[in-house]
Structures are given as C-alpha cells and as structure tokens.
N, C-alpha and C positions, 0 to 999 in steps of 0.2 A: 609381583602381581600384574597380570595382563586387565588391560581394562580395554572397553570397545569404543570410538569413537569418530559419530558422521562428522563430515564435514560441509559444509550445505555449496553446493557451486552456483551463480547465478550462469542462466542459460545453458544447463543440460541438455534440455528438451529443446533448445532455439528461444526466440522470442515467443512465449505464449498466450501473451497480453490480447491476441487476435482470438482468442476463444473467451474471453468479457462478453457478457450479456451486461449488467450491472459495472459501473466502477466510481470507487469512494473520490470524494472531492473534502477536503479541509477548509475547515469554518476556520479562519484561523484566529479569528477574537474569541473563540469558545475554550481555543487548546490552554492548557494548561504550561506546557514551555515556551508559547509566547507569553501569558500573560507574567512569569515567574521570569521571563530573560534567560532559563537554565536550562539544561539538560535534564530533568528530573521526573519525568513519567515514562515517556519512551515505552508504554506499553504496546501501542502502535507495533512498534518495532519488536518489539520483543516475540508477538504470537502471531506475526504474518510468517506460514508456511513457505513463503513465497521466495522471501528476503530482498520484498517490494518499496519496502516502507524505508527511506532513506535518513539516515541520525541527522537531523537538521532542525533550525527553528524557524518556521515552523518545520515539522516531518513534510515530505514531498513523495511523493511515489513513483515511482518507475513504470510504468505505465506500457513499457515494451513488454512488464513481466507478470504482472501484475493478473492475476485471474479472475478478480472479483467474487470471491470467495465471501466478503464481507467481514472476516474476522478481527479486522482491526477497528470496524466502525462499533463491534460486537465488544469490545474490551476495552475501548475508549467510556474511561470514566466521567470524561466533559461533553459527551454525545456532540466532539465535534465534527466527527465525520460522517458525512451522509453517502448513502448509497444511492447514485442514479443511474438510469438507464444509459448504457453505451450510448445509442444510438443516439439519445439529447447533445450529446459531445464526444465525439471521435476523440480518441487520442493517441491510436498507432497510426503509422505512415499506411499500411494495409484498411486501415477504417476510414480513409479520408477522400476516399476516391466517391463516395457518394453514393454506399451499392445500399 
C-alpha cells in the first residue's frame, strides 16, 4: 500500500516572518507546560501552519517564520498567548530598522 506523505521544511519560502502585521507573545504564567514542568499540551505546536512554535518550556517562536496567523493563540486552551501589533515590538532583523 502507497500512502502520501508531506513533509513540512522550515524556510521554503525564506524567512517570512517580515510579512506579520500581528505576532503572538507568551504569557508564560498562564501556559499550561510551565505551570505542569511537562511537556503536556504543545497545542501551540501542534496547529502552527508555520512550524513557528518551538517544543520548549515555555513554547518560544521563531519569529524569523512566523506569520502571524494567530492560530496558536486561537487553540491555546490557557489564553496564554496574545496577539499584538508587530509594530508595538519588532522582532525580525528587517523590522528593526525603524521604517
């Protein structure tokens, strides 16, 4: 039996992180695998399109790759991540130039 299967690559497209409008920031008293010490929700991780969202405790983001999508603030069961405006906080080398 043939079965089909993607493999996701970080950096296809380059760094795309430079087309965020919005990017998520971790509350990280709210997350659920710091307050547990474990690895144990990693939903974050699980349904970023991106494969932005870095297995850590707390989760961290890539931010090179990262598009602002929202979907992990979006499936975050501890509403610990919030969505804010790029512009409040640069965080590619290309967004820090001050344009």
């Amino acid at each position: 039996m043939l079965s089909s299967r993607q493999t996701a690559a970080i950096g296809e497209a380059g760094k795309t992180g430079t087309w965020r409008t919005m990017k998520p920031i971790m509350h990280d008293e709210k997350c659920i695998m710091v307050k547990t010490g474990k690895l144990s929700c990693l939903l974050c991780w699980m349904f970023c399109p991106e494969i932005s969202v870095n297995r850590t405790i707390p989760p961290t983001f890539d931010y090179d790759y990262c598009k602002g999508c929202g979907v992990c603030a979006n499936e975050c069961p501890a509403q610990a991540i919030e969505m804010i405006p790029e512009k409040e906080n640069p965080s590619c080398e290309s967004d820090e130039g001050g344009n």
